[in-house]
C-alpha positions, 0 to 999 in steps of 0.5 A: 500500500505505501509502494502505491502511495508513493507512486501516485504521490510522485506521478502528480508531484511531477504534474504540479512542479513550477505550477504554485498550487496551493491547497486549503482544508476545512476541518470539521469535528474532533481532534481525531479529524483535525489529526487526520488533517494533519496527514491529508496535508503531508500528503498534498505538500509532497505532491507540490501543493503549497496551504493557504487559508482562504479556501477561495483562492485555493487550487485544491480544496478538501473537506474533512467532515465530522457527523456527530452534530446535525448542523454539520451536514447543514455546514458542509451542504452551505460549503459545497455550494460556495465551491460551486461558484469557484467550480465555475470560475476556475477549475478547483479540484474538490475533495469531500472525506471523513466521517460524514462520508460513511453514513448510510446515503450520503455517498449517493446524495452528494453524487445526486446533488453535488455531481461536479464533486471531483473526490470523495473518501471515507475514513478508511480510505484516506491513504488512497488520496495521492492516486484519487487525486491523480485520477481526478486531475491527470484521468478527469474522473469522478473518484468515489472510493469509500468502504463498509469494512473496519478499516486496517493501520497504515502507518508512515503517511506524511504528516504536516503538523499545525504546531511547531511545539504541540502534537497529536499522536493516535494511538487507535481507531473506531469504537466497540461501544455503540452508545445509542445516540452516537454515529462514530461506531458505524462511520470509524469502524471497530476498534484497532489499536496502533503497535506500542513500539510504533505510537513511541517511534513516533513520540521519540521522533516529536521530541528530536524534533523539538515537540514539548507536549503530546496529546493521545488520541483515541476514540476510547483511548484507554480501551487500548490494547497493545502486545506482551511487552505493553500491554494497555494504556497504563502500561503504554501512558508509562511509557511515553513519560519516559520519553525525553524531551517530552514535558507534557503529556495529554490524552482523550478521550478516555471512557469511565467504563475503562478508567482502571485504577493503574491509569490513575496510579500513573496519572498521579505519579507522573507529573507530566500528566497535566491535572484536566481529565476529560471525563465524559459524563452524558448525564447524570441520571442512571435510567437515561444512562442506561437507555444511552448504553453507556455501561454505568450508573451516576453512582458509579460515575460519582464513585470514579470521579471522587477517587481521581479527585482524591488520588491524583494531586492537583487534578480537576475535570472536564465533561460532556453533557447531552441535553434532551436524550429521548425520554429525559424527563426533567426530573432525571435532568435533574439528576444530572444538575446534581453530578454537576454540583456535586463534582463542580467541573472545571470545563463542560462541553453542552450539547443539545441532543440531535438525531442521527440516523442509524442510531438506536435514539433515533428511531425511538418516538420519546423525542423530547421537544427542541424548547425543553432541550433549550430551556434545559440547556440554558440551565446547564449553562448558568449553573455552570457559569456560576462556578466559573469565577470561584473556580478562577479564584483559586490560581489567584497568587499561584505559580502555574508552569506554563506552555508558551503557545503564541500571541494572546488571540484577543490582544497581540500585545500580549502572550498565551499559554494555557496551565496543566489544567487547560486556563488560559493565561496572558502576560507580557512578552519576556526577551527571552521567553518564546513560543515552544517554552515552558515559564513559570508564571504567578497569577495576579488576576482572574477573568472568567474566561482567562487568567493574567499573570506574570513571568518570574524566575524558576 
């Protein structure tokens, strides 16, 4: 397969040379698809296509498409019809792949409605883009090159990552869990975990290039499963804190189902390890948990929740929270105000229930109506944003190490880096400090949405 790749990526790299094409890529969903994007743009740069940002004046344009949310098929479809006018201006090759492309029907509706598409990919498929993009270009074919079938591991694809100091590593693909509201199963396939020695060749290969901080990346990233010599996430999380060079280690999205008690050993013993879980939650009551398929109680979530809190020092969560599942009385939603009060998240991520079909939700006739989901979603909102000021104040007069990320968005002026525990922090430019380092930084101010400190001598 990479014989082929390589092939293909040569015949068009020869096609392209002195033509100065540029290539841009839309991104939609989670970090699994913004990785993805990543090796989709190692690809297109050794084929001689050079990124700019504005899709409008690209030569190339691919989408990367998530379908977790319905109003992404509605973002995707407004896209589309904006290259259609480029389609008509110039000749942009188009190439729509990832997640959405998988669902049942899609492929023929965008063949339907769509036809000037020039190549569309599944998420299995993505390492076929060099020879796709050939056909379009060099045979003028309408490329459709999507598969059913879990897909396998192709290791070695180019990558061009977005960071000089920050990267993604995946270390497994697809998902055993098929909650009942969730897409992902059906589109990324079952669960296939990358070599141990393979995902730490390649951390090994970030930190000689000069990258500060890892996030690993998975589905269910602590179902992983590895060989005899590492053997599951604690095992192989263990491992990467080896890795010198490294100075910090991330990892999502993990499972409450799969958090073992060995992960959360290392996790406090590693300080590496920044001090933010992600833990998913859903919701807090255990009826609807159960109809979601989730494999635990409120019980059980509050149970692991309190013993991370009290076994690993300095440790803080974050969740997700679905609003308006099918049957969600007010009473059960509720119950998970309840977990939200009780376990007092740093961050939460809302979301309002919406149907995808092919799931089991969706085909239930219990829809809770899109007012109450509102209503419920703006009373998660507030209790949530009541905590945020007392979970700010906390940092005041702390000394926070930080990863330099770059120029505060929201004040040039300024730099940003973000705590072990995900804070944003701005302060002043230092002669000698620059983006890639980690400083040390003392709070002095807490904001609601950041926090404002200072550099000071370790």
């Amino acid at each position: 397969m990479q014989e082929n790749q390589e092939k293909f990526i040569e015949l068009v790299n020869k096609e392209n040379v002195g033509k100065n094409l540029k290539y841009s890529i839309l991104t939609m969903g989670c970090q699994l698809n913004e990785n993805d994007s990543e090796k989709i743009a190692g690809m297109l740069e050794k084929m001689q296509y050079q990124y700019i940002e504005d899709y409008k004046e690209a030569d190339l344009i691919v989408f990367n498409t998530c379908c977790v949310r319905e109003n992404a098929e509605e973002r995707l479809f407004g896209k589309i019809g904006e290259v259609k006018k480029l389609k008509e201006s110039k000749n942009v090759i188009l190439a729509i792949g990832g997640c959405m492309m998988q669902e049942p029907g899609m492929l023929e509706k965008i063949k339907k409605s769509y036809p000037f598409v020039n190549v569309i990919f599944g998420t299995h498929t993505m390492q076929n883009l060099p020879e796709n993009i050939y056909k379009a270009i060099i045979e003028n074919k309408k490329v459709k090159d999507v598969i059913d079938i879990d897909g396998e591991i192709y290791e070695g694809l180019p990558i061009k990552r977005n960071s000089d100091y920050k990267a993604s590593v995946t270390i497994m693909y697809g998902c055993n869990n098929f909650c009942s509201y969730c897409i992902v199963p059906y589109v990324r396939g079952r669960e296939r975990s990358r070599e141990p020695e393979l995902i730490l060749e390649e951390v090994r290969g970030l930190a000689e290039e000069g990258y500060k901080e890892i996030t690993l990346l998975g589905q269910n990233v602590n179902s992983y499963k590895g060989n005899d010599k590492i053997k599951n996430f604690a095992e192989l999380l263990n491992e990467v804190c080896k890795v010198e060079g490294i100075e910090r280690v991330n990892f999502i999205s993990p499972h409450p189902k799969d958090f073992t008690d060995d992960v959360i050993d290392v996790i406090a013993n590693n300080e590496k390890i920044t001090r933010i879980v992600h833990l998913p939650l859903q919701a807090g009551n255990t009826k609807v948990l159960k109809e979601m398929n989730r494999k635990y109680t409120k019980e059980q979530y509050l149970t692991l929740a309190k013993k991370m809190l009290e076994r690993i020092p300095g440790l803080v969560l974050s969740t997700d929270i679905i609003v308006g599942f099918p049957g969600e009385t007010d009473e059960e939603f509720e119950d998970t105000l309840d977990v939200v009060r009780e376990i007092n998240f740093e961050q939460i991520f809302m979301f309002i229930y919406s149907k995808r079909e092919g799931t089991v939700a969706a085909e239930r006739e219990d829809q809770v109506p899109e007012e109450v989901k509102h209503v419920r979603f703006d009373k998660l909102k507030e209790l949530y944003e009541s905590r945020v000021d007392e979970n700010n104040e906390k940092y005041l007069n702390t000394v926070q190490k930080l990863l330099i990320e770059g120029k505060s968005k929201n004040n040039e002026n300024m730099l940003e880096g973000r705590t072990s525990t995900n804070k944003v922090v701005i302060f002043e430019p230092h002669s000698e400090k620059k983006p890639g380092d980690i400083v040390s930084v003392k709070i002095l101010e807490a904001h609601k949405w950041y926090l404002k400190g200072e550099i000071i001598n370790d």
